[in-house]
N, C-alpha and C positions, 0 to 999 in steps of 0.2 A: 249758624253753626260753624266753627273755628274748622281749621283745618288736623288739629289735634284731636278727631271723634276717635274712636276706638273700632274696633270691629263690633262689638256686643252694643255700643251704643249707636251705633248705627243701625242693627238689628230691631233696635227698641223705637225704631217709628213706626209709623202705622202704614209707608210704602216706599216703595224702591223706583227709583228713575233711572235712567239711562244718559249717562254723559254726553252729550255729542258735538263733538268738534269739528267734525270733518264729512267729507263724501256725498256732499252733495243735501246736506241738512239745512234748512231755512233755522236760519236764526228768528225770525221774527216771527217762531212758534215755540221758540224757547224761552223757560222761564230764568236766567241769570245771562250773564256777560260774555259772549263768544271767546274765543282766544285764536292765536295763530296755530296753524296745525300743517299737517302732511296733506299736500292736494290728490292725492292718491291715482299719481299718475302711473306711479311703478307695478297698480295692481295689487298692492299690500292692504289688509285693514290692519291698524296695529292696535294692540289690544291692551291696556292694562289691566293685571288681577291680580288675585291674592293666590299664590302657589299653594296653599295650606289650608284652609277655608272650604271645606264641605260643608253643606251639599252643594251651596253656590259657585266654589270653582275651587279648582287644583290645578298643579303642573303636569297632570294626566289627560288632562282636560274631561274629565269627567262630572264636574257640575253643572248645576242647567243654566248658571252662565255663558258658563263653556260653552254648551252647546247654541245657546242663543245669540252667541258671536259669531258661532260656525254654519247657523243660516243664513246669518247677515250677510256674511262674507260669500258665501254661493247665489243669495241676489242680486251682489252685485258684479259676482263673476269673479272675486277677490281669491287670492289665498287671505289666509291668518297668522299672523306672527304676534306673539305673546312679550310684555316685560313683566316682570314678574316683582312683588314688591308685598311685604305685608301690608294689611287695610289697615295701617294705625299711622298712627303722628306720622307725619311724615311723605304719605301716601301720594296726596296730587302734586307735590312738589316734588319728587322725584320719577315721578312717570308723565302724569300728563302736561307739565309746565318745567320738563327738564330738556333740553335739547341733544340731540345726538352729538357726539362732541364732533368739531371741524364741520361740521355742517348746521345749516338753519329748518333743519327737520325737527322736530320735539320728538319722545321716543316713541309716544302712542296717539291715535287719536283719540280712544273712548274707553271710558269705564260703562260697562254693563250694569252695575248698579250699586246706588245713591239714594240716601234718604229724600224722602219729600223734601222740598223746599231745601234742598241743600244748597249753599250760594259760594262755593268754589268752582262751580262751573255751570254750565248751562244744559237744562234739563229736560226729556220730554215730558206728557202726562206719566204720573204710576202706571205700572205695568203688575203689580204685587200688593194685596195687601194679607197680611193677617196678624195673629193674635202670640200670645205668650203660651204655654202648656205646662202642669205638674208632670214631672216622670217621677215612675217611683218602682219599685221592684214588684211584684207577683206575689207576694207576701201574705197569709193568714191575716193577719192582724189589721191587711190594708183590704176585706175582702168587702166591707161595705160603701168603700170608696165608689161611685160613679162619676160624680162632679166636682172637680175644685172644692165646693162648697162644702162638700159633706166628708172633710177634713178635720173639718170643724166642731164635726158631731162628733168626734171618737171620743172616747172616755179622757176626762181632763190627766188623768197620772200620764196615760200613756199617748196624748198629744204632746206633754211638757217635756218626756224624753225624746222628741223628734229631733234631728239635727237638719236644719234646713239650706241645702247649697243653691247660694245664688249670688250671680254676678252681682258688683257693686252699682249703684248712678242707672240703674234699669227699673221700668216699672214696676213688675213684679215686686220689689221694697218697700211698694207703696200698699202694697195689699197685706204683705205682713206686719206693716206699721200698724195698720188700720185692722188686724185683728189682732193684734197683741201678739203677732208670733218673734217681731225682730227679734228677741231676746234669743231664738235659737236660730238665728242665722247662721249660716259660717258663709261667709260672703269670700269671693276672689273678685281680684283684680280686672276690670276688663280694660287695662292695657296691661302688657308684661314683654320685662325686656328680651325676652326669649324667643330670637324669629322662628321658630321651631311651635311655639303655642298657637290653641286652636282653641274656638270658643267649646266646640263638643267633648273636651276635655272632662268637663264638669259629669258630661254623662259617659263616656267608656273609661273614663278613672275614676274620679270620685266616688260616684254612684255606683259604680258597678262593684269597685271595692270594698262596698263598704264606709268610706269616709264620712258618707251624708246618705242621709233615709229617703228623701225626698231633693229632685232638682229641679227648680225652675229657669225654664229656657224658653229664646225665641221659637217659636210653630217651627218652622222646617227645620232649626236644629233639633230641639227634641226630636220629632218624630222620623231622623235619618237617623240619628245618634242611639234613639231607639229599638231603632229595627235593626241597629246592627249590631249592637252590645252583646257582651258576653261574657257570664252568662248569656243565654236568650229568656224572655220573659218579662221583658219590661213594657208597662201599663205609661200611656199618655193620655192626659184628659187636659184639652184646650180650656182657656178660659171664654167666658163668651166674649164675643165680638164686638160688643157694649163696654162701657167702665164695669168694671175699675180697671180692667186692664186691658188697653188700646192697643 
């Protein structure tokens, strides 16, 4: 995987790893190629993340990134200091393989998480897996919906007015290839030049306004993006854990 993943395509693997460069980490349990780092003599862990990117992390620190940087760092007796960077193009080359300027520090030592097998840096096992999920509103029309599947059932006129939002290059594509739904996708971007965008966009605008009937999203965005929409009332139903959607 290139260094140009996107956030949403990162989201579309089937698990998240743990970057680690530093602190005391055996390399010769990781899977990709060490790099130079901060010996973490000053007491610091330095952190990189995505400032914008709930439920994963913010500049609040309120993601469970967040928080699983902020144990790390009390095991090892550390404070935490953040670079902040969105998770797109661009991402390890400017946080974790960029140097402090006038010194030979880099600015962080670890990304909290990383697709499986990501080979921009060195990884531990997943610590994360899950699935894709339909959101869709509280709707009459949606009331015999339980499964993904029985989407499928609804009456053909009023499956064919559905408008279906989903990210572009993610699995979920593959499952409305494979039912004949692509034709009502309204697909966005999963990069965009906008450091300000977030993937859970899809669902407290999109969705929530109105733009699209139904959203398909990674598991823990849906079901943050879910719970916190507003309206309130919106329905998530994962896909299973099996194909078609990993």
């Amino acid at each position: 995987m290139s260094e140009a993943y996107s956030r949403l395509g990162a989201f579309a693997r089937k698990a998240v790893a743990v970057a680690c460069m530093a602190l005391g980490f055996n390399a010769a349990h990781a899977d990709g190629p060490a790099l130079p780092h901060n010996d973490g003599a000053d007491g610091v862990l330095r952190v990189c993340a995505d400032p914008n990117n709930m439920p994963l992390s913010n500049d609040k620190g309120e993601g469970f990134e967040n928080k699983i940087a902020a144990q790390m760092a009390s095991d090892f007796g550390y404070k935490v200091e953040y670079t902040y960077f969105p998770q797109r193009m661009g991402f390890i080359r400017h946080t974790l393989r960029e140097k402090i300027p006038n010194t030979d520090d880099y600015k962080c030592d670890l990304v909290i998480g990383v697709p499986k097998g990501y080979d921009m840096t060195a990884t531990t096992r997943p610590w994360l897996h899950s699935t894709y999920a339909m959101v869709f509103p509280n709707r009459p029309e949606f009331a015999s919906i339980s499964t993904p599947s029985d989407l499928l059932k609804l009456p053909p006129d009023q499956l064919r007015k559905l408008r279906l939002g989903i990210f572009s290059n993610t699995p979920a594509v593959d499952w409305l290839l494979g039912n004949n739904l692509i034709e009502q996708a309204v697909p966005f971007a999963t990069q965009s030049g906008d450091p300000e965008a977030y993937p859970g966009e899809l669902i407290d605008k999109e969705l929530a306004a109105g733009h699209v009937d139904i959203a398909f999203a990674w598991g823990p965005i849906a079901g943050y993006f879910a719970k916190h929409a507003k309206p309130p009332g919106m329905l998530v139903l994962p896909f299973p854990p099996n194909p078609p959607i990993p």
